[in-house]
C-alpha positions in Angstrom: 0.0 0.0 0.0 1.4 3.2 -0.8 1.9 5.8 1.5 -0.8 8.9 1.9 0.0 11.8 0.3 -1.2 14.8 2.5 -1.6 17.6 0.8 -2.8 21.2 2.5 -6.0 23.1 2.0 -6.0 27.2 1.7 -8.5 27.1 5.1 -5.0 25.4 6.5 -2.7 28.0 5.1 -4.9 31.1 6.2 -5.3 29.4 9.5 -1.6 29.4 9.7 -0.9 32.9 8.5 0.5 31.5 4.9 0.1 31.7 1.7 1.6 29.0 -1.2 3.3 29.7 -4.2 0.3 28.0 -6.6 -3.2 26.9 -5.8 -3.4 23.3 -7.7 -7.3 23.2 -8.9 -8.1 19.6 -8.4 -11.1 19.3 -10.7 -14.3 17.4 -10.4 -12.5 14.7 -12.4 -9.6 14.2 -10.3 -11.4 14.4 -7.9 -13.7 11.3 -8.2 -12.9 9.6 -11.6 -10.8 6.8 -10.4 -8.5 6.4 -13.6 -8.2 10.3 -12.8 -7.8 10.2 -9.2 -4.3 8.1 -10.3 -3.2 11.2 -12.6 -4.2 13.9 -9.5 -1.7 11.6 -7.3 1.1 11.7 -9.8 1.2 15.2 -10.0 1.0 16.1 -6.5 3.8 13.5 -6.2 6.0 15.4 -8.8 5.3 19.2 -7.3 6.2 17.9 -3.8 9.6 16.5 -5.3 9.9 19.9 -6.9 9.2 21.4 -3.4 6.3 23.4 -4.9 4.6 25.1 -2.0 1.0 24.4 -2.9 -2.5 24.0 -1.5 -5.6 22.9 -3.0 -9.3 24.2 -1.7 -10.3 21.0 -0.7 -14.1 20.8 -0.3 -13.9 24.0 -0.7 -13.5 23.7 -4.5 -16.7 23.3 -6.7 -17.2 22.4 -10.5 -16.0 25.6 -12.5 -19.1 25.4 -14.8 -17.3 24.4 -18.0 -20.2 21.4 -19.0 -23.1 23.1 -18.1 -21.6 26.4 -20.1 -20.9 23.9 -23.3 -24.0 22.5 -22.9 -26.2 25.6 -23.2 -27.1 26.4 -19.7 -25.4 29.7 -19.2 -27.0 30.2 -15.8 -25.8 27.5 -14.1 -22.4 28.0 -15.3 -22.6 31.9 -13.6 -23.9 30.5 -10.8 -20.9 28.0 -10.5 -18.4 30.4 -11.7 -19.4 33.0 -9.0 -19.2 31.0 -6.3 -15.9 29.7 -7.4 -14.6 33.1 -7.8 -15.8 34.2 -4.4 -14.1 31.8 -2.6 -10.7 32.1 -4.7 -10.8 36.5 -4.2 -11.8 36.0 -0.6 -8.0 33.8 -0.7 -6.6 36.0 -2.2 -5.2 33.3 -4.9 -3.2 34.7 -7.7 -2.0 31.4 -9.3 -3.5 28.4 -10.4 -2.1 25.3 -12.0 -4.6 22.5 -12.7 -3.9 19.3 -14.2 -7.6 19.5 -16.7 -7.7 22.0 -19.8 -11.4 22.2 -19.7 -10.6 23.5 -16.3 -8.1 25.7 -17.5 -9.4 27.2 -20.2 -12.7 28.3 -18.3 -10.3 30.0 -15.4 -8.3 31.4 -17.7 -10.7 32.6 -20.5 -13.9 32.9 -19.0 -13.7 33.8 -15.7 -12.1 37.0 -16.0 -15.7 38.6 -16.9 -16.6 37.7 -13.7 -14.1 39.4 -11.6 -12.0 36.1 -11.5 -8.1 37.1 -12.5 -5.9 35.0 -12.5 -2.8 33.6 -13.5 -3.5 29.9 -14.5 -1.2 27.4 -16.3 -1.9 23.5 -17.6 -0.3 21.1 -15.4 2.5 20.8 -18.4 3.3 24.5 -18.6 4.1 23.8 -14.6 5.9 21.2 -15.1 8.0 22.7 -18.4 8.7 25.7 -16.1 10.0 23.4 -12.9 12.3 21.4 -15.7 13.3 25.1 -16.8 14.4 26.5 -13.5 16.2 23.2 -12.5 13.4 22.4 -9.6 12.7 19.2 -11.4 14.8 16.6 -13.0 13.0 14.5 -15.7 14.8 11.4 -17.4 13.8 8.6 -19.9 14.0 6.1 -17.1 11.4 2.7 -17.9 10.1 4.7 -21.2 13.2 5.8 -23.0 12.6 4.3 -26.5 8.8 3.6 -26.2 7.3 4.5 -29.3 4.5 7.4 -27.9 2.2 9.5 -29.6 0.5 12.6 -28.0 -3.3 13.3 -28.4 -3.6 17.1 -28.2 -6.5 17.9 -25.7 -8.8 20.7 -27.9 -8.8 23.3 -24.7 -5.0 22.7 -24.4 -4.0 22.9 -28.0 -6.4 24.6 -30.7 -8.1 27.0 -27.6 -5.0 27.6 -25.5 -2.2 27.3 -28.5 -0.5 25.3 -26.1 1.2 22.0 -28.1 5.1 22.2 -27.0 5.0 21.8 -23.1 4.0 18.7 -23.3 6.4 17.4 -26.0 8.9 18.9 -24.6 8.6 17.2 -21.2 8.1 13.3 -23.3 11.4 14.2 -25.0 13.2 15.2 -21.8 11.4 11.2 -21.5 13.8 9.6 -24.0 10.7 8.6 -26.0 10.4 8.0 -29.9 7.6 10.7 -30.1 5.0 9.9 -32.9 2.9 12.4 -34.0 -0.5 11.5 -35.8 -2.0 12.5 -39.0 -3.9 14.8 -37.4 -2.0 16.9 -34.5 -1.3 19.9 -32.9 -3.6 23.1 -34.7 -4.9 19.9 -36.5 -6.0 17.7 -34.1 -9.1 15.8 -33.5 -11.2 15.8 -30.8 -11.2 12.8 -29.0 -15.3 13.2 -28.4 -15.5 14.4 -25.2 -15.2 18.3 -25.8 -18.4 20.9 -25.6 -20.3 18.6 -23.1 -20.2 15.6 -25.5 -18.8 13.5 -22.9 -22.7 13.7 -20.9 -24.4 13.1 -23.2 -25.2 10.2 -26.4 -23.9 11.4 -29.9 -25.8 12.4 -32.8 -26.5 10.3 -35.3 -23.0 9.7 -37.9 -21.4 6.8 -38.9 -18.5 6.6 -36.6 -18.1 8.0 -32.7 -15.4 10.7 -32.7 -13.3 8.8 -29.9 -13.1 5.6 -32.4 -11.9 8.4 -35.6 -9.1 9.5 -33.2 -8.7 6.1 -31.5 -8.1 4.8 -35.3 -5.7 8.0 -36.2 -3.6 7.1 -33.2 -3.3 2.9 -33.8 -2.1 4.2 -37.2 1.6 5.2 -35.8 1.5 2.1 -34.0 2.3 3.6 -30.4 2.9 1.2 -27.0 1.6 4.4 -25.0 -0.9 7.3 -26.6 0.1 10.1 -24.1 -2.5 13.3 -23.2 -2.9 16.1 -20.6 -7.0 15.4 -19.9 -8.8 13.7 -18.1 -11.6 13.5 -20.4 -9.2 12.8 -23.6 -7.8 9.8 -21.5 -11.4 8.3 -20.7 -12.3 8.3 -24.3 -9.1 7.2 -25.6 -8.8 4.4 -23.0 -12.7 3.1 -24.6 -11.5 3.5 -28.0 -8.4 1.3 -27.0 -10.7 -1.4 -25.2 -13.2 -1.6 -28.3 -10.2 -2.3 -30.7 -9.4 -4.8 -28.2 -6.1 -3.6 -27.9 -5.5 -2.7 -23.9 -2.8 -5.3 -23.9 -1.1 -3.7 -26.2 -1.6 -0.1 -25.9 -1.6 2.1 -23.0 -3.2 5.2 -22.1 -1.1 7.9 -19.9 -0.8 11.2 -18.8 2.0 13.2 -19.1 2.5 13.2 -15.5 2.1 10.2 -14.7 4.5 9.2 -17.5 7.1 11.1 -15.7 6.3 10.4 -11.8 6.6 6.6 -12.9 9.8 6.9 -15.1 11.1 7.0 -11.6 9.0 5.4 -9.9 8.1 8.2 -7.5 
């Protein structure tokens, strides 16, 4: 059994007169989606190596709004947003680094209209900027070699124009990266974007996550590597209806490089 991880709330910080260097925004998925829970653990792992001072809200954290905005219901999301940004003023936060792009994108982009301002960075950006200052150390370790290809996560990539952090840090990896057909400004969605992830598709001849599943198989990768929580749900189904799960793993960057050394 491995160890707990503790990690600190901003109620404990404030209680103690403190305040951390970065708020990490947990997210309702990494918060209670098992596979995502695992992803969640691998970061904290690798900004407590990095002796990040961080602190999460705890219970105090609520969903940020981004499905029910997608979805058409702008008052809920208001609603949600508001109450999120009351609680992150009345802490003062001015960082945020979360480990979801749909997440990110909705602190970052959306909240500001709300009297939310922020600065907020994707779990990779973080990490990229540890590698840079020397506060983290990444090396190929059990994946240098492994043939990976990197699904670019639509609020990281085409919304966010952010497609090198994570490359960057799967090179530091030792890997053979593989890039797909369809990548970067050109990627495809894996299906789960704009709400789709709630609710069943409309009609087509193909799901989206089986398109990009199929794009992916086509470089022939041992590991398709992402930064999203939703991307890596869809991917991992696409994977288990081609019956390939033996074969072919599903990973986030993170985790990719808290297990190269086995943290």
């Amino acid at each position: 059994m491995a160890e707990a991880i503790k990690v600190p709330t901003m109620a404990e910080y404030m209680a103690a007169g403190k305040k951390p260097e970065v708020l990490f925004w947990v997210g309702c998925m990494g918060s209670f989606d098992d596979r995502a829970k695992k992803i969640t653990k691998a970061f904290v792992r690798l900004l407590q190596k990095a002796k990040v001072d961080f602190a999460v809200l705890g219970t105090e954290e609520s969903c940020t709004g981004d499905p029910a905005k997608r979805a058409g219901n702008e008052f809920l999301f208001q609603m949600q947003a508001v109450t999120n940004i009351e609680v992150l003023n009345a802490y003062e936060i001015k960082k945020i680094v979360t480990a979801c792009p749909h997440c990110f994108n909705t602190i970052k982009n959306e909240y500001p209209e709300s009297g939310g301002n922020y600065e907020v960075m994707h779990h990779t950006t973080f990490l990229k900027s540890l590698l840079d200052e020397g506060r983290l150390k990444v090396e190929g370790g059990k994946f240098k070699g492994k043939r990976i290809t990197f699904h670019d996560p639509c609020y990281l990539g085409r919304a966010n124009n952010e497609y090198e952090a994570p490359r960057d840090l799967l090179r530091k990896l030792e890997v053979e990266l593989l890039e797909m057909r369809k990548c970067k400004s050109e990627g495809l969605c894996c299906g789960a974007g704009g709400g789709q992830m709630f609710k069943e598709a409309e009609p087509g001849n193909k799901e989206v996550y089986v398109e990009r599943t199929e794009q992916a198989m086509e470089v022939e990768p041992e590991i398709i590597a992402s930064g999203c929580p939703f991307c890596m749900t869809m991917m991992t189904d696409g994977v288990k209806g081609k019956d390939q799960e033996g074969k072919i793993h599903v990973m986030d960057v993170a985790e990719m490089i808290a297990n190269a050394e086995e943290l």
